[in-house]
C-alpha positions in Angstrom: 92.6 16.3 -1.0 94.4 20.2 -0.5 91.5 22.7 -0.1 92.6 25.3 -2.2 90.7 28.1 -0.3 92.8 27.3 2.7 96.3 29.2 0.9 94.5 32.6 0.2 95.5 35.2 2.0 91.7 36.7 2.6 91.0 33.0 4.1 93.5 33.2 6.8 92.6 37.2 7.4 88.7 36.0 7.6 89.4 33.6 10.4 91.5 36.0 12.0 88.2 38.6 11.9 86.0 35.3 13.1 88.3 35.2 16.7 88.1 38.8 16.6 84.4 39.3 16.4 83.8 36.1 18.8 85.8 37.6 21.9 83.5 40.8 21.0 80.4 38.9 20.9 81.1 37.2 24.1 80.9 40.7 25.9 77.2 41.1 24.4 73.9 40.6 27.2 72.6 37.3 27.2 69.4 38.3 26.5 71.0 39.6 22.9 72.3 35.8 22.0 69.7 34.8 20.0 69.6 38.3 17.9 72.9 40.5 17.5 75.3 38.0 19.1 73.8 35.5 16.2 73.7 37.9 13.7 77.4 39.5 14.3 78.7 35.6 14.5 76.8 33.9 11.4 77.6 37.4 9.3 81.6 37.2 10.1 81.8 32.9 9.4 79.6 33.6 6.1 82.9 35.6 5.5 85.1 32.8 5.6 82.4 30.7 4.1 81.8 32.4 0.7 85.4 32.5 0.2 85.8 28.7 0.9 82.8 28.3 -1.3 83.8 30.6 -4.0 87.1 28.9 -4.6 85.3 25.8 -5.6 83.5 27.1 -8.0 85.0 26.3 -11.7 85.3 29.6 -13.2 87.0 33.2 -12.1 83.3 35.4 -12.7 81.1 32.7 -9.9 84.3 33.2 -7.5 84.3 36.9 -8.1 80.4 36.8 -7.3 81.0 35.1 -3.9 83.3 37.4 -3.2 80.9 40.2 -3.5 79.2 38.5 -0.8 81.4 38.0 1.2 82.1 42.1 1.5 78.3 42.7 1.8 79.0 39.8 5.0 81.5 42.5 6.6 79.0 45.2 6.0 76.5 43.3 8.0 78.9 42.3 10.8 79.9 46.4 10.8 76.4 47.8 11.2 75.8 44.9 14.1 79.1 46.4 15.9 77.8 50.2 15.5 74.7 48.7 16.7 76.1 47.1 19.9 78.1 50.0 20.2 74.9 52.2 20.2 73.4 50.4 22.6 76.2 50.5 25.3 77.2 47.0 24.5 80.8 47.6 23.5 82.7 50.6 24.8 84.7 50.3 21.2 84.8 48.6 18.0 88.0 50.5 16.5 90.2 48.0 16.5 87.6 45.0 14.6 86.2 48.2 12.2 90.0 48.2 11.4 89.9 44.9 10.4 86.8 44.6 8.2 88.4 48.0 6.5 91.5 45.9 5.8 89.7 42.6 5.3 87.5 44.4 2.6 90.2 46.1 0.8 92.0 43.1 0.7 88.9 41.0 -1.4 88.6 43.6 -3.2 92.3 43.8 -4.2 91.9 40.2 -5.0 88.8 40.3 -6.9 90.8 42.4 -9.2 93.1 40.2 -9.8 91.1 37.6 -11.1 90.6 39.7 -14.1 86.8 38.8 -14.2 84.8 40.8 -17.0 82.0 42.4 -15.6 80.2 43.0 -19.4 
């Protein structure tokens, strides 16, 4: 059985973001692993996760939905990186912001394509 999910483009660019985000979340305190480091690791996998998901789904409109949620999923990994970063966590988060900017446009680009009308 091919998983279909596993040819996109935004699939293999999500698990890129997952290892990018993990070696970040691995500088995070200790006391932080049951909060932010949980938070920034479940939000970047439920990336990669709605897109898997959303490809299953039988028509273009329910993938398009999943992967709406899969850009608010970056959002939430982005504001747990400024939030690290505020907090003296992370001296940077440049290059991962750089990433979820791409990553985003990317779905986005994507979700065009499926045509999917929106009326």
């Amino acid at each position: 059985m091919e998983l279909a999910y596993r040819n996109l483009k935004v699939w293999h660019k999500s698990l890129s973001l997952i290892k990018s985000v993990y070696c970040a979340a691995e500088k995070l305190p200790k006391c932080e692993e049951s909060n932010l480091t949980h938070r920034l690791r479940s939000s970047v996998v439920a990336v990669a996760l709605n897109i898997a998901e959303g490809k299953s789904r039988k028509t273009a409109k329910e993938f398009s939905d999943f992967l709406d949620l899969s850009v608010c999923a970056l959002h939430e990994a982005e504001a747990v990186l400024v939030i690290c970063l505020e907090l003296g966590y992370l001296k940077s988060i440049d290059a991962i912001h750089a990433e979820i900017t791409s990553l985003a446009k990317t779905i986005n680009a994507f979700k065009e394509s499926l045509h999917v009308n929106e009326n």
